[in-house]
C-alpha positions in Angstrom: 0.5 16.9 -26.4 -3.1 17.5 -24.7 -4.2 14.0 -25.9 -0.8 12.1 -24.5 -1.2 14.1 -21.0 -5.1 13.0 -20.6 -3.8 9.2 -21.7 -2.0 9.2 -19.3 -4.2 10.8 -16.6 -6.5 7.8 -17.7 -3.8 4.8 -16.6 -4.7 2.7 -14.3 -3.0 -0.6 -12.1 -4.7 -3.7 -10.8 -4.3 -4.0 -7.6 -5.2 -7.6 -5.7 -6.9 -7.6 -2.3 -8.1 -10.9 0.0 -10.6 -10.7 2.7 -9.0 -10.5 5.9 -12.3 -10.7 8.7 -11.7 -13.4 10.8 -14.5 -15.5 9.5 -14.5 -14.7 5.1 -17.7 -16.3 4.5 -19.8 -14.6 7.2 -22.6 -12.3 5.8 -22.4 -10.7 9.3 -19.2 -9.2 9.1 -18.4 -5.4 7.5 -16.0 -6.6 4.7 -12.2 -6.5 5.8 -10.0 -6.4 2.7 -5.9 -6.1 3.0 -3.8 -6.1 -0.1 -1.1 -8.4 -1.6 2.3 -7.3 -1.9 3.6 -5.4 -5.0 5.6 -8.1 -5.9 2.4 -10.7 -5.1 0.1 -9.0 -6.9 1.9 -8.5 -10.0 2.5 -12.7 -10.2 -1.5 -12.9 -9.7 -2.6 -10.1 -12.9 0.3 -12.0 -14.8 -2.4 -14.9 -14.2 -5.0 -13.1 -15.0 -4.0 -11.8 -18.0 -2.2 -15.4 -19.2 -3.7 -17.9 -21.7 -3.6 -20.6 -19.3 -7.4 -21.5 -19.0 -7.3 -22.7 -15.4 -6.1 -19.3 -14.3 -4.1 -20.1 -10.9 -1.2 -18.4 -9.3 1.2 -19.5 -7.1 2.4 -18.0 -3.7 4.9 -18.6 -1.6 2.0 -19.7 0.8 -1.2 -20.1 -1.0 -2.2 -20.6 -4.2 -4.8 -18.1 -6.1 -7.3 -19.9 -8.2 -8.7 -16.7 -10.3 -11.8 -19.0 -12.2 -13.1 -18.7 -8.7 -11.7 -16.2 -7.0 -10.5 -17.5 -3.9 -6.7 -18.0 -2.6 -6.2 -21.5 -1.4 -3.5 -22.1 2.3 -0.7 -24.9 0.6 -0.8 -26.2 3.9 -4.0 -26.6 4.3 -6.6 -26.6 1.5 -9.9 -26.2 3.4 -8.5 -22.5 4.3 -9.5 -20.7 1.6 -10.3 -16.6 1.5 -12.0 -14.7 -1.2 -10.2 -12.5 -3.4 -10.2 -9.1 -5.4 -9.2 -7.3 -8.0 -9.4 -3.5 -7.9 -8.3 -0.5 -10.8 -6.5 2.1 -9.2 -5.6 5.5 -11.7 -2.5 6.6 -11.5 -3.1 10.4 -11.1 -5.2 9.3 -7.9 -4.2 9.7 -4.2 -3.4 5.6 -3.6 -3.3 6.5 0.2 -7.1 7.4 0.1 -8.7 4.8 -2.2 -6.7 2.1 0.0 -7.8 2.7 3.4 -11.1 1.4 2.2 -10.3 -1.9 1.3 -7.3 -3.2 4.1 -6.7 -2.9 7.9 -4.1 -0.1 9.5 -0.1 -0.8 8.2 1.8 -2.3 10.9 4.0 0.5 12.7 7.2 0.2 11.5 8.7 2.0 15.0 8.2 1.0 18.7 5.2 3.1 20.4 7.9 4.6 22.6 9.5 6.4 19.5 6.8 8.9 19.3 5.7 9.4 22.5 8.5 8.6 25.0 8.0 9.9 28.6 3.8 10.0 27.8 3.8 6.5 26.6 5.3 5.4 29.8 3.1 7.2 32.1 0.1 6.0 29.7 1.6 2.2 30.4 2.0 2.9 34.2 -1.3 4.4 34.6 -2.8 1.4 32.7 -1.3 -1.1 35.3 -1.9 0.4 38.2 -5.6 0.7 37.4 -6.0 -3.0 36.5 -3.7 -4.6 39.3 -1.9 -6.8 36.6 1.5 -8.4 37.8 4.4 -7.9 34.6 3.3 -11.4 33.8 -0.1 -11.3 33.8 0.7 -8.6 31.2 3.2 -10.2 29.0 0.2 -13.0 29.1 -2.8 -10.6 27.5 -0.7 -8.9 25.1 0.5 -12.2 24.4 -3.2 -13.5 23.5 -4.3 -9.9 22.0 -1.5 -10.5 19.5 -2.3 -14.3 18.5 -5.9 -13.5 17.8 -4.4 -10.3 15.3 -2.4 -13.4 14.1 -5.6 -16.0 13.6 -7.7 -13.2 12.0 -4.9 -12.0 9.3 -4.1 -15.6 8.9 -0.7 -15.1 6.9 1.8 -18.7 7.0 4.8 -17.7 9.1 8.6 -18.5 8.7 9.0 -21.8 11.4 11.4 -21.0 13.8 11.0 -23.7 16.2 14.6 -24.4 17.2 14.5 -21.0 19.6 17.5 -20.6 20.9 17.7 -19.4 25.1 19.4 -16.0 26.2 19.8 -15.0 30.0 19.8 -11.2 31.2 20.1 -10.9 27.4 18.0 -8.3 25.4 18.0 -8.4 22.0 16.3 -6.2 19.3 14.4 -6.9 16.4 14.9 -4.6 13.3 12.7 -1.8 12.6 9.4 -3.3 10.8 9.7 -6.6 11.9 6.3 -8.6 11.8 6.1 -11.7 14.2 3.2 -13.4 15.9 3.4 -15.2 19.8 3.1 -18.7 19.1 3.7 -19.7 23.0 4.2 -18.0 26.4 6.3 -20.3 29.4 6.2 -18.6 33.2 9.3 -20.0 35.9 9.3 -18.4 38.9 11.8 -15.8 37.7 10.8 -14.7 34.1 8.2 -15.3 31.6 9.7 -16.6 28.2 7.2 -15.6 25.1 8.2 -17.7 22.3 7.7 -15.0 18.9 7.1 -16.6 15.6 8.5 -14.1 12.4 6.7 -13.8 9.5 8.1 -14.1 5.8 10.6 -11.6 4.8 12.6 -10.5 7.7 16.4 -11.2 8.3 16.4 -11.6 12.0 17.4 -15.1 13.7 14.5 -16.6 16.0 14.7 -16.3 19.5 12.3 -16.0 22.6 11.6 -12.4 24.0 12.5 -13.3 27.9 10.8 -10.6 30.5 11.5 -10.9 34.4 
C-alpha cells in the first residue's frame, strides 16, 4: 500500500511550452514561455513518443517539428518559435511551477466586474490627466492591444465580412480572446474592427464607440 501511494506521488505529465518574447531568437530577451493547450499538448507528446522518425505534429495552425524543436506558422514557414517540453508531478502545486514558464491568463471578466465604481474613477482620472478625446483612446488601446497580438503571435479565426450595427451594443461572451486588426474614425464614432481568435462561438462584428 506504502509502495503504490509513493508511485504515485512520483507521476508525472509532459507539459509543452513555445517561446512567446516578441523576438524568439534574441539572446537579449528574459525567456517568455506560454503553454499549449491540454488538448494541443497531448497531440505533440503523442509525437513524441511515436515511431515515426521525423517526429512532427500537426496543429490547427502550425506544425511542431520535435527533431528540432521548433513549431513552424502553416501560413507562413519563416515564422518559426522554439519549443519545450517540461515534467510536471502530479502531487505538485501546477499553479506555482507554471507561472515560471508563460505570461499572465487572460481575464476571463471585464475589469469593471471587480472593481466597479473605483475602476471608473481610476478611468476618469486617467483621462482627465492626459487630455485624450474618447477617440484618441479607443486609438492607443487599440495599438496596446495589436502589439499584445504581434508578440503572442497565435493565427486568428478570419472574420473579414464584419457586419455594421448603429446605436447597437453587443456583448462578447465571458473569455472571449480577440485581437484589433483595424480602427476607422467618421466624424460621429470610431469603428474598431476586432479579429477573434480560435475557439470562441461569437459571430464577428466591429465594436462601434461614439
Amino acid at each position: 500500500m506504502g509502495s503504490q501511494a509513493i508511485k504515485a506521488a512520483d507521476q508525472s505529465r509532459a507539459q509543452w511550452y513555445w517561446k512567446s518574447n516578441s523576438d524568439p531568437w534574441s539572446t537579449n530577451e528574459n525567456e517568455e514561455w506560454t503553454k499549449y493547450s491540454d488538448i494541443e499538448s497531448a497531440i505533440i507528446e503523442e509525437a513524441f513518443n511515436g515511431q515515426n522518425k521525423t517526429k512532427l505534429a500537426e496543429l490547427q495552425n502550425y506544425s511542431i517539428n520535435l527533431n528540432d524543436s521548433i513549431q513552424i506558422s502553416k501560413s507562413d514557414p519563416n515564422k518559426q518559435r522554439q519549443i519545450k517540453r517540461v515534467l510536471i508531478s502530479t502531487n505538485e502545486s501546477q499553479g506555482l511551477r507554471e507561472e515560471r514558464f508563460f505570461l499572465t491568463p487572460a481575464l476571463s471578466k471585464t475589469f469593471n466586474d471587480d472593481y466597479g465604481k473605483e475602476a471608473y474613477i481610476f478611468l476618469s482620472q486617467w483621462q482627465k490627466d492626459n487630455e485624450l478625446s474618447d477617440a484618441e483612446i479607443v486609438e492607443q488601446a487599440a495599438n496596446g492591444i495589436i502589439i499584445e497580438g504581434q508578440q503572442l503571435e497565435h493565427a486568428g479565426l478570419d472574420i473579414s465580412q464584419l457586419s455594421y450595427y448603429d446605436e447597437e451594443e453587443v456583448l462578447l461572451p465571458p473569455a472571449t480572446e480577440f485581437t484589433i486588426m483595424e480602427v476607422q474614425k467618421t466624424t460621429t464614432k470610431t469603428c474598431v474592427y476586432l479579429k477573434l481568435l480560435p475557439n470562441t462561438n461569437t459571430r464577428p462584428t466591429p465594436n462601434l464607440l461614439s
